[in-house]
N, C-alpha and C positions, 0 to 999 in steps of 0.2 A: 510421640511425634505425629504419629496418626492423630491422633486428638486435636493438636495444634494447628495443624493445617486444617482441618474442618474450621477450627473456631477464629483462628486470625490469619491465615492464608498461608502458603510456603513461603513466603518473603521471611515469617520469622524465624526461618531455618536457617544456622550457620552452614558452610560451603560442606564442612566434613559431614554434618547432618543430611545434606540432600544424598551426597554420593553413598553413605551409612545406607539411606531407605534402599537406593537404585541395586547398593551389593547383595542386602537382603532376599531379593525376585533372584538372585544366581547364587546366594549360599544361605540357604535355610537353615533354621534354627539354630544357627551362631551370631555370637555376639560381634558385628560388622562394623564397631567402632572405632578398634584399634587399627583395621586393614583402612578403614577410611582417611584417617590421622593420617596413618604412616605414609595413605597411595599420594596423599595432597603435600606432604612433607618433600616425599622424593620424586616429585614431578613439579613441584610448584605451585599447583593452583589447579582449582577443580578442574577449569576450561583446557590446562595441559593433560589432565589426566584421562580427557574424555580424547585429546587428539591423539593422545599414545598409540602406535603399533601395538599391535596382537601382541608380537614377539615380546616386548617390554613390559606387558600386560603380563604376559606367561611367566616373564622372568624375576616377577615380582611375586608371582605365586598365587596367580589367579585362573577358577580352571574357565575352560571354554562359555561356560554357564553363566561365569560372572561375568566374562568379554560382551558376551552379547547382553548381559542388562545394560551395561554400560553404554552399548550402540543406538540403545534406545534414544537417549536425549536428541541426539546430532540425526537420527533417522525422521524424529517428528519435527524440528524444527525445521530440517527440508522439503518436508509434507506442507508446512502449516506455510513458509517460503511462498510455498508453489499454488497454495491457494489463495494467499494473499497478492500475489501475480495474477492469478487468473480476473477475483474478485474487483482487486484496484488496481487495474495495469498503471504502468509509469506514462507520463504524457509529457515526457522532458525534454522532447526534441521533436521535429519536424519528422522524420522518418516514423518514431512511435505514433506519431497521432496522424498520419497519412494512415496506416496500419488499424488506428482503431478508426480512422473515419470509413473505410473502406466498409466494414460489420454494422457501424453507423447509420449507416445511408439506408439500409435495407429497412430499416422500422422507421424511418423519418416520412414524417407529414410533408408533401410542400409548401412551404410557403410559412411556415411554422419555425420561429426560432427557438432551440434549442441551447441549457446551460450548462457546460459541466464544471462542476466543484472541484478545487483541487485542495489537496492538503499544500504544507510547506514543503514537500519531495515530490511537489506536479504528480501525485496519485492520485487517481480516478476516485471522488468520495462520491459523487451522484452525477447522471445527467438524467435531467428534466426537461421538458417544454416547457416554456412559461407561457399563462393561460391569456394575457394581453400584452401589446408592448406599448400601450399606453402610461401606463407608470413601472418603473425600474423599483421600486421601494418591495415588492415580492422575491425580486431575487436577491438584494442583500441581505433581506430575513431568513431566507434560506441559507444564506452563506455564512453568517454570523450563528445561525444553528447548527451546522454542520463543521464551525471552526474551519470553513476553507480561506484558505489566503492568494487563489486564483482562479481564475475564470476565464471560460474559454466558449465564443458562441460557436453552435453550429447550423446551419439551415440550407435544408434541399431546395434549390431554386424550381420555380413555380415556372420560366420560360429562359432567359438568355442571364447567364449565370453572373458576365459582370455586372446586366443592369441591374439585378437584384443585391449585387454586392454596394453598389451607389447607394441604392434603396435603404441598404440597409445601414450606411455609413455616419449618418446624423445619430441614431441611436446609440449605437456603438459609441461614437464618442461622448456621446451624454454616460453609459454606463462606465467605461473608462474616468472620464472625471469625478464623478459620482465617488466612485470606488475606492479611489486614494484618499479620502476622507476616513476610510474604515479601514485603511490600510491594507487591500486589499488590490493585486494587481490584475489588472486586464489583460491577458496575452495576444490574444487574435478573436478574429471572427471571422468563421471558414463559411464559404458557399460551397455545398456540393452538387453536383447535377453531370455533366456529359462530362468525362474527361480530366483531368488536373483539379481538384476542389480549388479554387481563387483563397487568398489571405486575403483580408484588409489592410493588414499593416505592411503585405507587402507591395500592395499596390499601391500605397500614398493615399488609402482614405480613412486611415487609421493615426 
């Protein structure tokens, strides 16, 4: 099975095969295929037998050794959760992205608009500057590389935040139009500077 998974990945692993390898790290040198069979027969399914109580675990005749290989999977998946929160935080609502513009601001240029990419779950894939906003055609390239399916401007105002939200509202809707072409949706375009970031879309220039 070792072999298998170097040459064609754990995917070609049946359910009782993966839990086989995990029992093996808590009961060495036995053959950990029939306890694998039996643990996915009398729980259901690998993902029931990884949620089992200790006690049910025990009572199946599993020693401590094997409980904690087992804790592995559920341990690193809420590892890897948590990096991938960190990495691509959620940008799904008004509250989370007041929260990331707030971290935002701190490395922002003025006067300088800024893109973020989103997956289809409004996850953080990239934010960039874009180097002019003379043509839009750089950030769909970017976005159609990245497989994002929304966007989100952001920009530090250079003096009085609505008027650069004005400023920047002809854009904006050229990149909004643009976009639904490539299927691709516009959310907002925030100013930040003193106080409340401004929306466009909720101010009525969006």
């Amino acid at each position: 099975m070792r072999a298998r998974i170097l040459v064609n990945g754990a995917e070609t692993l049946a359910d009782y095969e993966v839990l086989e390898m995990l029992l093996f790290f808590g009961i060495p040198r036995r053959d950990t295929k029939p306890l694998a069979k039996g643990l996915i027969q009398h729980f259901g399914s690998l993902f029931e037998v990884f949620r089992a109580q200790g006690k049910e675990l025990h009572a199946f005749g599993l020693s401590d050794a094997a409980i904690r290989a087992l804790r592995l999977p559920a341990i690193a998946a809420e590892r890897l959760a948590g990096a991938e929160a960190r990495v691509r935080p959620m940008l799904g609502n008004w509250a989370q992205l007041l929260a990331y513009v707030e971290i935002a601001i701190l490395g922002a240029k003025p006067g300088q608009l800024r893109i973020l990419y989103l997956d289809n779950r409004n996850r953080l894939l990239a934010d960039e500057p874009i180097e002019t906003d003379a043509i839009t055609a750089p950030i769909f390239c970017r976005a159609l590389s990245l497989h994002a399916t929304a966007l989100i401007g952001l920009e530090l105002a250079e003096t009085d935040m609505l008027e650069n939200a004005k400023r920047r509202a002809r854009l904006a809707k050229q990149i909004e139009q643009e976009a639904q072409y490539l299927a691709i949706t516009l959310h907002d375009v925030m100013i930040m500077g003193e106080g409340t970031p401004i929306s466009l879309r909720q101010e009525g220039l969006l």
